[in-house]
C-alpha positions in Angstrom: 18.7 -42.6 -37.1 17.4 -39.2 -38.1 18.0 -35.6 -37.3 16.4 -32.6 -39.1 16.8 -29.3 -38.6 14.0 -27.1 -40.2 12.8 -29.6 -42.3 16.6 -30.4 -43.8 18.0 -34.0 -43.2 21.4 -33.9 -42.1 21.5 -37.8 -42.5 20.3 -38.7 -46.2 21.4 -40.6 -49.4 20.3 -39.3 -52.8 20.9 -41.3 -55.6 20.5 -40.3 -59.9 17.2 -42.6 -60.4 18.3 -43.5 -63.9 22.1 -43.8 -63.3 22.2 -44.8 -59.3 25.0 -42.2 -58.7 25.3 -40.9 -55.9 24.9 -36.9 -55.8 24.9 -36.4 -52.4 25.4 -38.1 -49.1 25.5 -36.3 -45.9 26.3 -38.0 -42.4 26.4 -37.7 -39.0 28.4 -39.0 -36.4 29.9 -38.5 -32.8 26.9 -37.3 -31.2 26.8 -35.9 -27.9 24.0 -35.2 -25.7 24.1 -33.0 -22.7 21.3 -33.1 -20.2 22.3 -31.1 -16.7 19.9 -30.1 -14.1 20.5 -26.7 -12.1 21.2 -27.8 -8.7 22.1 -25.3 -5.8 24.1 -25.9 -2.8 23.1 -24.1 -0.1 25.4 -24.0 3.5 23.3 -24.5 6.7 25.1 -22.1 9.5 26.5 -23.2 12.3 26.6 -27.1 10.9 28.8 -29.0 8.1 25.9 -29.9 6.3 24.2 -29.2 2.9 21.1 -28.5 1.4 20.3 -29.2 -2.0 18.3 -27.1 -4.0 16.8 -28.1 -7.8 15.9 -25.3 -9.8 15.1 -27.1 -12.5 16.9 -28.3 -15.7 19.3 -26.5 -17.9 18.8 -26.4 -21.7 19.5 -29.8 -23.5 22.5 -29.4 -25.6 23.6 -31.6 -28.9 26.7 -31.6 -30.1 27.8 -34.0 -33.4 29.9 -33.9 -36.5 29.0 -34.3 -39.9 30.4 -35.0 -44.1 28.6 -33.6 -46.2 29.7 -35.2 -50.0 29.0 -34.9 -53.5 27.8 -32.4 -56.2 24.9 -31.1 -54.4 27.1 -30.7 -50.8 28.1 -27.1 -51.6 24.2 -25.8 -51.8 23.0 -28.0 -48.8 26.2 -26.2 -46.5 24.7 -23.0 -47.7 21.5 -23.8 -46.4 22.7 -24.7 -43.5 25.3 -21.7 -43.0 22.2 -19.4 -43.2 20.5 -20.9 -41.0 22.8 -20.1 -38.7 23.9 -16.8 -39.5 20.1 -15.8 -39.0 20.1 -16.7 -35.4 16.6 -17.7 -35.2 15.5 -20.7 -33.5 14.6 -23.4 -36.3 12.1 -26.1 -36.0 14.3 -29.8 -34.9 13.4 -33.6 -34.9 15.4 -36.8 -34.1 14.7 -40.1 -33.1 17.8 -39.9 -31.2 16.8 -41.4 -27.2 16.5 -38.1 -24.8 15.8 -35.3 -27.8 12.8 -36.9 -29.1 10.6 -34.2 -27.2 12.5 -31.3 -28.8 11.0 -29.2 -31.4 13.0 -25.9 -31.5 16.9 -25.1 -31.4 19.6 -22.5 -31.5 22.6 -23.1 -34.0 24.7 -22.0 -31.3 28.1 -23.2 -33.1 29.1 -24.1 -36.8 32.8 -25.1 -37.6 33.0 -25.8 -41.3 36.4 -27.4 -43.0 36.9 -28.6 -46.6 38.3 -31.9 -47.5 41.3 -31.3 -49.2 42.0 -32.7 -52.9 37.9 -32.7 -53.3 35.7 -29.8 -54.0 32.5 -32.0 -53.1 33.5 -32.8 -49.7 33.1 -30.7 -46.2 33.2 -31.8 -42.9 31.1 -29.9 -40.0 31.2 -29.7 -36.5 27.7 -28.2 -34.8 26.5 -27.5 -31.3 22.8 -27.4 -30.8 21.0 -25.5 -28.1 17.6 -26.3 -26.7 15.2 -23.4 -27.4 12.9 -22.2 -24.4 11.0 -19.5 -25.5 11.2 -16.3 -22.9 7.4 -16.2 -20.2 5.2 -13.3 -21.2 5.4 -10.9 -18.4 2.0 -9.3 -18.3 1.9 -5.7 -17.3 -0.3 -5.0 -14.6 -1.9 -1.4 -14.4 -1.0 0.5 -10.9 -3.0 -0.1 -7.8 -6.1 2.8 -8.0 -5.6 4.8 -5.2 -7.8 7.1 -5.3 -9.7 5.9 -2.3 -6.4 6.2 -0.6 -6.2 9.5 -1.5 -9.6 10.5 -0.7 -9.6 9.4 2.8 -6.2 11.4 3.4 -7.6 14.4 2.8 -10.8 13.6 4.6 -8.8 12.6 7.8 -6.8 16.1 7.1 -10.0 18.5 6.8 -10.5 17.0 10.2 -8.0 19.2 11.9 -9.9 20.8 14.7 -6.7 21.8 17.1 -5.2 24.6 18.0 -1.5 24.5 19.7 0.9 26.4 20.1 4.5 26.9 22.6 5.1 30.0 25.0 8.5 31.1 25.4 10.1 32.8 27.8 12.8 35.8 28.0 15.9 33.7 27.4 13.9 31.6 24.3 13.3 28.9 27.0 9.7 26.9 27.3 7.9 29.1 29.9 6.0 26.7 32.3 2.7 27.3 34.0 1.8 30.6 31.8 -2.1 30.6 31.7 -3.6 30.9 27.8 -7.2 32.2 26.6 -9.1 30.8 23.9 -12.3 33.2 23.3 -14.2 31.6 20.9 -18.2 30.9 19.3 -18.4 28.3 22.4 -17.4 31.4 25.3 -13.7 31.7 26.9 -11.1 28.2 27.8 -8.3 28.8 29.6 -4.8 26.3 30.3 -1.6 26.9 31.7 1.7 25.5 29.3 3.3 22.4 30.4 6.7 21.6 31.4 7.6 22.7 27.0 5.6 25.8 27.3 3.5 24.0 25.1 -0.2 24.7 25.0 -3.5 22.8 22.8 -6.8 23.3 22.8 -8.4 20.3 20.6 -11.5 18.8 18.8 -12.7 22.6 18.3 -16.0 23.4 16.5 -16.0 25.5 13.5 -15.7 29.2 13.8 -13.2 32.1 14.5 -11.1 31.9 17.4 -8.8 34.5 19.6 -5.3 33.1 21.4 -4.5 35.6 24.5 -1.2 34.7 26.7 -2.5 35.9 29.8 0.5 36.6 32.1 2.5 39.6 33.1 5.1 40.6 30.5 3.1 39.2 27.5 0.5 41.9 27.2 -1.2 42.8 24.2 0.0 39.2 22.4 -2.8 37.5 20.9 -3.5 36.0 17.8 -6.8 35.1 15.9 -7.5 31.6 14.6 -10.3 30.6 11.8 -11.5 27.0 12.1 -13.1 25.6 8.8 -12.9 21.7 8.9 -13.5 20.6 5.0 -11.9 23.8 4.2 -8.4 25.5 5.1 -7.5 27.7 8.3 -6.3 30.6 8.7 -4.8 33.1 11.1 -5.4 36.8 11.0 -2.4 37.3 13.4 -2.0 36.7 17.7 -1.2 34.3 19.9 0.5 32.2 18.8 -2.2 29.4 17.9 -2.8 26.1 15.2 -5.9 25.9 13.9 -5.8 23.7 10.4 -7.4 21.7 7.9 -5.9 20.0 5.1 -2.4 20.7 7.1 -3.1 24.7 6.3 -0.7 27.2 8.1 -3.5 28.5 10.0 -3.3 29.7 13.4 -0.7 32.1 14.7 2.8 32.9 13.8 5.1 33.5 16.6 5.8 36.6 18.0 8.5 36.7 19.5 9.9 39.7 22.1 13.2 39.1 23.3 11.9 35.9 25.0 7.9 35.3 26.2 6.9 34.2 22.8 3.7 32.1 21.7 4.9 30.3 19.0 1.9 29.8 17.2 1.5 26.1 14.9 -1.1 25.9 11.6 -1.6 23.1 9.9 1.3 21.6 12.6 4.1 24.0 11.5 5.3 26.0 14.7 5.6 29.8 14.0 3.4 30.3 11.1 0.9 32.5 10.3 -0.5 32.7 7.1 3.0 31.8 5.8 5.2 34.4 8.0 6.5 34.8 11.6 6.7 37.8 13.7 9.6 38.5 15.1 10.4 41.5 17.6 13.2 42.7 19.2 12.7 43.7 22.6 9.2 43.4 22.4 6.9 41.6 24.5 9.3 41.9 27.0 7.9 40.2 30.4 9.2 42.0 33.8 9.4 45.3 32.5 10.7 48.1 34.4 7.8 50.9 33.5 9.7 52.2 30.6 7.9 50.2 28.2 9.6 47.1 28.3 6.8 45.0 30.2 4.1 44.5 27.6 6.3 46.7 24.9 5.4 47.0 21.3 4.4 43.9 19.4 6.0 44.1 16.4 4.3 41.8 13.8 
């Protein structure tokens, strides 16, 4: 029987070749082995039953007791003491049945005790651990996404809408109000659905004008610039989206105690350029002659 750990015998006889003596003798004996595989349990719902699960094998682990005697025992439990204290795995062999395929352990325990009434005598107790040495985890560089990116902003410079919400005098969706979109292809006109909401789409390039044509909302336009590949932009009016690349193009919202067109760039309702107009008691729709129907537009 033989055990070695980083090349040092821990079972070996050495002998003075003139005199015979015997200078040092180290030993090993009450050897244990521990080989345990890493068996899960899992609980099927609804049934009594189990399923087990192998995930494999833990580490082998030796554990054995040793003498070491004679003059030469105090340098060979040095050795062995910094091996351990290191920490390092350490090269192992045995002929030992099970831990024949082992070549690298841990010193994972080391009890020393001297013999008393001799000097040249310790007895050891050591666990071994088997070493497994950590997978290399290869770092793999970030998904390019640049292609990702580019067709983003492609699908954005394809904003060729314009949309936008009428209100009324309460700050209500004002139904059925009839809208004008003058533009490079001649004059469109809608009337807001059942949200006041209003949308003229897949518009060509070019600069546009948003009228709310109805009683009470006179004088409330807005102009819209369409620039697909480029951003949009509103010079002020009706309240109107035009975008590209999500730009706050389009009409702000002017709103006049009520009949508002809430203008949307870039899909933001109410902004124009970055601002909204807001007027108090303007726009008023109804008026009395006093100035109240199609009052001041404050912007």
């Amino acid at each position: 029987m033989s055990i070695e750990i980083d090349s040092f015998p821990l079972i070996k006889r050495v002998q003075d070749s003139q005199t015979n003596a015997v200078q040092e003798l180290r030993n090993v004996y009450n050897i244990s082995v521990d080989m345990r595989r890493a068996v899960v349990e899992h609980r099927i719902a609804g049934s009594d039953t189990t399923v087990l699960q192998d995930m494999g094998r833990h580490p082998i682990k030796i554990t054995f007791e040793g003498d070491l005697m004679g003059e030469k025992s105090k340098d060979s439990l040095q050795d062995i003491w910094l091996k351990f204290r290191q920490g390092q795995p350490v090269p192992f062999s045995s002929d030992i049945t099970g831990i024949t395929d082992l070549t690298n352990v841990l010193i994972e325990e080391l009890a020393i005790e001297n013999i008393g009434g001799n000097p040249n005598r310790y007895h050891y107790f050591m666990r071994l651990a088997e070493y497994k040495p950590p997978k290399q985890q290869t770092e793999q560089e970030a998904p390019d996404q640049s292609d990702a990116a580019q067709k983003s902003v492609q699908d954005q410079s394809q904003i060729d809408d314009i949309k936008g919400t009428v209100l009324d005098l309460e700050g209500g969706p004002a139904k059925g109000i009839n809208v004008k979109l003058s533009g490079p292809d001649g004059d469109r006109q809608m009337q807001t659905d059942a949200q006041g909401n209003y949308e003229f789409l897949d518009l060509p390039n070019g600069d546009y004008e948003v009228t709310v044509d109805a009683p009470g909302y006179e004088g409330l336009k807005r102009k819209v610039t369409i620039n697909k590949g480029g951003a949009a932009g509103s010079t002020g009016g009706a309240g109107g989206e035009g975008g590209a690349e999500g730009g706050e193009g389009g009409g702000g919202a002017a709103e006049g105690g009520g009949e508002t067109a809430g203008g949307e760039g870039g899909g933001e309702e109410g902004s124009a350029g970055g601002s909204s107009d807001e007027g108090s008691g303007s726009d008023q729709g109804g008026g009395d002659g006093d100035g109240d129907g199609g009052g001041d537009e404050n912007s």
